[in-house]
N, C-alpha and C positions, 0 to 999 in steps of 0.2 A: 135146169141148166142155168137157168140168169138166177137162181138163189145159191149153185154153187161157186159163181164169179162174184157173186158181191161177198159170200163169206170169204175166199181168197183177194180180195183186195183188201178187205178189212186186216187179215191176219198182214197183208205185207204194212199197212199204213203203224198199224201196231208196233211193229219190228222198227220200221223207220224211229218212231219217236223214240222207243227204249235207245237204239246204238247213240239217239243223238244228245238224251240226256246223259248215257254214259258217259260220253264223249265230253258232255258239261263238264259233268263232275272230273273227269277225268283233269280237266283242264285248270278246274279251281285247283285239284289237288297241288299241282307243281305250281301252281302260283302261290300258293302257301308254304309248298317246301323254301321255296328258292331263297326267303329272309331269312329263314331259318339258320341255311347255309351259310350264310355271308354272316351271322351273330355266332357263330361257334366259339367256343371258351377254352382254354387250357386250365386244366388243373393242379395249381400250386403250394406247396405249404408255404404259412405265413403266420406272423406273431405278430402283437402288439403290443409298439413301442410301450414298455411300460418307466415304473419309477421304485427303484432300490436305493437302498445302502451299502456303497463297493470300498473295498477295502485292495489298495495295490500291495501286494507281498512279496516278499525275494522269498526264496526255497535253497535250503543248503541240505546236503547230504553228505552222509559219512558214518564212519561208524563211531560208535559211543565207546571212552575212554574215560576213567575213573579220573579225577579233578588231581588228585595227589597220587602218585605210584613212586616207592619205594626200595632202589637196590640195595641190599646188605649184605656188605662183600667184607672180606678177611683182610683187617690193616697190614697183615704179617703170615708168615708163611708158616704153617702146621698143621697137625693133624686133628680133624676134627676129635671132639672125645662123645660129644652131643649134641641132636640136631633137636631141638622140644617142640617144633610144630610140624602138622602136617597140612595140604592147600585145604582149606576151603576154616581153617582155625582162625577165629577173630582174637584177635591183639591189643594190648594197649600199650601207649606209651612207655616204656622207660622195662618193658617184658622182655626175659632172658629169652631169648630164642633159638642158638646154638652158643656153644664152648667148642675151645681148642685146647688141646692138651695144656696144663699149666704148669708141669712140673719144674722144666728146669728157669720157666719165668719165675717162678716161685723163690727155686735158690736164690735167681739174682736180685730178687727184692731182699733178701735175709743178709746175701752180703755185703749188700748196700746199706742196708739200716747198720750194719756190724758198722763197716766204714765212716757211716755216720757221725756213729757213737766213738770212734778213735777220735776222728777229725776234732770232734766237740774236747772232747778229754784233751787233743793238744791246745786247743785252745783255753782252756783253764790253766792249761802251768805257762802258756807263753804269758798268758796274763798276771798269773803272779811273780814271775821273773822278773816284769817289767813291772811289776810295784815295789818290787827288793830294789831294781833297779833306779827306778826314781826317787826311792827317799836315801841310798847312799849320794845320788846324785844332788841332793838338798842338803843332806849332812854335810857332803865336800864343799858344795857352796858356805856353807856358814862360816866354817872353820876357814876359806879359806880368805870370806871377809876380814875375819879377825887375825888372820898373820898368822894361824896354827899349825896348817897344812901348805905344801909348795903346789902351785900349778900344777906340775905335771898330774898328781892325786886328782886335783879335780877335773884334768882334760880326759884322766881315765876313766872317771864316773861318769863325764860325759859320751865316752865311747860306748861305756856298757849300755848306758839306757840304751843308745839309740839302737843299737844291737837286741838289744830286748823288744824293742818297737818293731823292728823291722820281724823279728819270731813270729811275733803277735800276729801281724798283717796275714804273714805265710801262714800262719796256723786257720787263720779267717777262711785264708784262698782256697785253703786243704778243704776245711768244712763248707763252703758254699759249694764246691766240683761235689763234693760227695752227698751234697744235698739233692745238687743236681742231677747225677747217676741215679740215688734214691727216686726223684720223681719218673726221670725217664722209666726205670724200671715199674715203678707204679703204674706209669702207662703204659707201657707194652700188657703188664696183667690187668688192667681192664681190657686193653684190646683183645685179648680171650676172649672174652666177655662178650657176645654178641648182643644186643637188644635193640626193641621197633623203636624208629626216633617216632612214628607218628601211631594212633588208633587206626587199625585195619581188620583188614582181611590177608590172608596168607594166598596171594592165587602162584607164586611157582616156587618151587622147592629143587634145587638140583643136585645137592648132596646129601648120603645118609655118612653114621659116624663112622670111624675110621678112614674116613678118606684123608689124604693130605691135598689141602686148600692156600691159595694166596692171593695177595695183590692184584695178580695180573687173571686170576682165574675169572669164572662165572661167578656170580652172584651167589651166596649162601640161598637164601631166600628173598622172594620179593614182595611185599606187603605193598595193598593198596587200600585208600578210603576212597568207597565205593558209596559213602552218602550221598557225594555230589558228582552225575556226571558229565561230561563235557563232549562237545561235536565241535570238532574243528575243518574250516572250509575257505576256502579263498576266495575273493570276491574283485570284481571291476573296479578300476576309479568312479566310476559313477554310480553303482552300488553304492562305494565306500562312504560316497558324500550324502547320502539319502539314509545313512545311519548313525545312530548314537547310542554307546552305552544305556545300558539300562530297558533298550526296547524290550516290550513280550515278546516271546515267543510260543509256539504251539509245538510241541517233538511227538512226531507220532514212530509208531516200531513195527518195523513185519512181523517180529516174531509175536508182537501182543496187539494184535488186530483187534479194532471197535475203541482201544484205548487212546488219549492225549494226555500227554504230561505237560505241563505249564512250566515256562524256562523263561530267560533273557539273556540279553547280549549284555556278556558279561566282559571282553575286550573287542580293538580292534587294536590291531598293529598300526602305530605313527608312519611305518617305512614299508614301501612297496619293496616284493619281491622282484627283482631284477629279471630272473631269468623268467617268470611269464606275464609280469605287471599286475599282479593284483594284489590285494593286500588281507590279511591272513586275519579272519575272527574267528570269536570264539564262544556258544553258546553254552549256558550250562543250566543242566535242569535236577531239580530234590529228588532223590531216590530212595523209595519206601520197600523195596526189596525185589521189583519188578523187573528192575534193569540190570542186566550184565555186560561186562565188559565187551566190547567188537562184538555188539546185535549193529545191524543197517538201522540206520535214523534217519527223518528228515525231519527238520525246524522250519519251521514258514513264519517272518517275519512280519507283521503290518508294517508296511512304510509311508502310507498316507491314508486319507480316510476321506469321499464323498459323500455326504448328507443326503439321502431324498434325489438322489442323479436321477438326471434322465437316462435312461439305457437302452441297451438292446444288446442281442446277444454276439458275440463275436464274428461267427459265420454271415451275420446280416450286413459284415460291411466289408467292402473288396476296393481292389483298384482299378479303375477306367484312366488310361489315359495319364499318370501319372496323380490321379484325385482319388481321395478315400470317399465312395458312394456307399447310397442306400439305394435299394431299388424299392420304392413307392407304389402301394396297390391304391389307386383312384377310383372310384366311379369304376370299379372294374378294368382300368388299364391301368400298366407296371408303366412308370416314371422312372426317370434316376435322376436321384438327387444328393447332389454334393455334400458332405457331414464332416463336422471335426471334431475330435475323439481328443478323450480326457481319462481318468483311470481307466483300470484295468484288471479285473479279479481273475481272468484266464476259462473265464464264462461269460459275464456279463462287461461292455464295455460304457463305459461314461458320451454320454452324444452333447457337444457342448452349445453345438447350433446345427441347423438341417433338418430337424423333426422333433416334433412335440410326443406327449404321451398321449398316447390314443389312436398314436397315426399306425397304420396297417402295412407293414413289409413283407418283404420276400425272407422265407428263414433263411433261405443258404444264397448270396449271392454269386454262390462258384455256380446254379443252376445255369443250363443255355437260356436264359430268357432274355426275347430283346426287348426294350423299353417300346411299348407304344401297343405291345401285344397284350389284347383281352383276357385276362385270367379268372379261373376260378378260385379264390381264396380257400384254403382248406388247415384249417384249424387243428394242432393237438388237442385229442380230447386228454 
């Protein structure tokens, strides 16, 4: 009996110490939790401030239009006889490209050269009339030095020349008008005569022959030189003053993806457009056969240039308060800190004061983080 009570006080003393070690440990455990707690971290992405080469650019869009384009319309009203191109036919200078009926221009050139040739014919015999004319005239003078002949003889020799001079004149007047009708007529039959003032391409065609065409009609055809071609876009007064002839340009195309064509600013308008204030440039870029006419383009100009900036990316700086910030990762807490910004590549922004390279920010300042909050930094891989 007393070896079965001292085993049972043994098993209770046993149990006592186990609950009260548990109890220990139980108790370090939340004493080790509890810093734990009060050190908890958010996790943020973050970049560092680094150091590029930014380039600020303007961006114009539109579509691409061939530098030189071409209407060739009918000076005169007639029926076509021949149209010699069809679109997509390249052209040179000074190339027949349609006719108009020439026939009855034709005549009139033929009755005009006739005319001509009268005109000219009276002017040969007024001319010789008026050489009969002037040596009787000289003859009556002598004779009438000498007492031979009476006045009245010589005041008629002096009628007839001048009578012969004045033929002369008219016979002149006849042949210059008829000169004149001849050229006219010689113009009208060139104007038949269609052909390209400049080196092209044929891109529209709106009549075949037989049709009758004029002045006031459509275009024969329209030729354009599609070597060089142009993007034209409007731009701000403040654009306008941050450009000058001559800049690069970059043209990239939807329809030719992965490609850039190499271009410049090739004008700018002196005089603002009125009705929305800005003023009208014009880029234009070499065409090796790639470009067509109305493809979507945009041009991206450089219009300044930072060396070695400091940067960061655009998303890393917002407004507090009326201040362009940064939000600063320290010692594992977010700061805000005030920054002033310099270019602009529409990526990376130029930081002119506020942080160095090397310093650790917040990537997106639209995040809800508030300044003084523990973060966990987390890196793009």
């Amino acid at each position: 009996m007393r070896n079965a009570r001292a085993q049972l006080a043994a098993i209770v003393l046993i149990g006592g110490l186990s609950f009260g070690i548990s109890a220990c440990r139980d108790a370090e455990s939340t004493a080790a939790a509890a810093p734990a707690s009060t050190d908890r971290r958010v996790d943020v992405p973050a970049v560092k401030v680094g150091v590029a080469d930014l380039d600020s650019t303007l961006q114009i869009s539109g579509s691409l239009a061939p530098q030189t384009r071409v209407a060739i319309l009918a000076k005169m009203s007639g029926t076509l006889s021949s149209v010699n191109v069809q679109i997509g036919d390249r052209v040179r200078q000074g190339q027949v490209v349609a006719t108009l009926d020439r026939r009855e221009i034709d005549a009139q050139v033929d009755a005009a050269t006739a005319a001509v040739n009268v005109a000219g014919a009276g002017v040969e015999s007024a001319e010789a009339t008026l050489a009969n004319a002037m040596q009787e005239y000289e003859r009556s003078q002598n004779l009438f030095d000498k007492g031979a002949v009476p006045r009245q003889r010589l005041d008629g020799a002096e009628t007839a020349k001048r009578g012969a001079s004045a033929q002369r004149d008219l016979a002149k007047a006849n042949l210059a008008q008829s000169e004149a009708a001849l050229r006219r007529a010689r113009e009208l039959q060139r104007d038949a005569t269609l052909t390209s003032p400049i080196d092209g391409v044929i891109v529209e065609r709106n009549y075949d022959p037989g049709t009758l065409a004029g002045p006031g009609d459509k275009s024969i055809v329209v030729v354009a030189d599609l070597r060089v071609m142009k993007l034209e876009a409007g731009v701000s007064e403040l654009e306008a003053g941050r450009l000058r002839v001559g800049m690069p340009a970059r043209v990239v195309v939807q329809a030719r993806p992965g490609m850039v064509f190499d271009g410049r600013l090739a004008a700018i308008a002196p005089e603002v457009d009125a009705r929305n204030r800005h003023f009208a440039i014009e880029v234009r870029t070499a065409n090796t056969g790639q470009l067509l006419s109305g493809m979507y383009a945009t041009a991206t100009i450089p219009v300044a240039r930072a060396q070695q900036a400091v940067s960061a990316p655009v998303n890393a700086i917002g407004t507090r308060d009326g201040r362009r910030v940064a939000f600063k990762i320290e010692n594992a807490i977010v700061r805000e800190i005030p920054v002033t910004e310099g270019l602009s590549n529409g990526t990376l922004v130029q930081i002119s004061s506020g942080l160095q390279a090397g310093d650790t920010i917040v990537a997106d300042v639209r995040r809800d983080v508030t300044p003084g909050t523990k973060v966990n930094p987390v890196f793009p891989h």
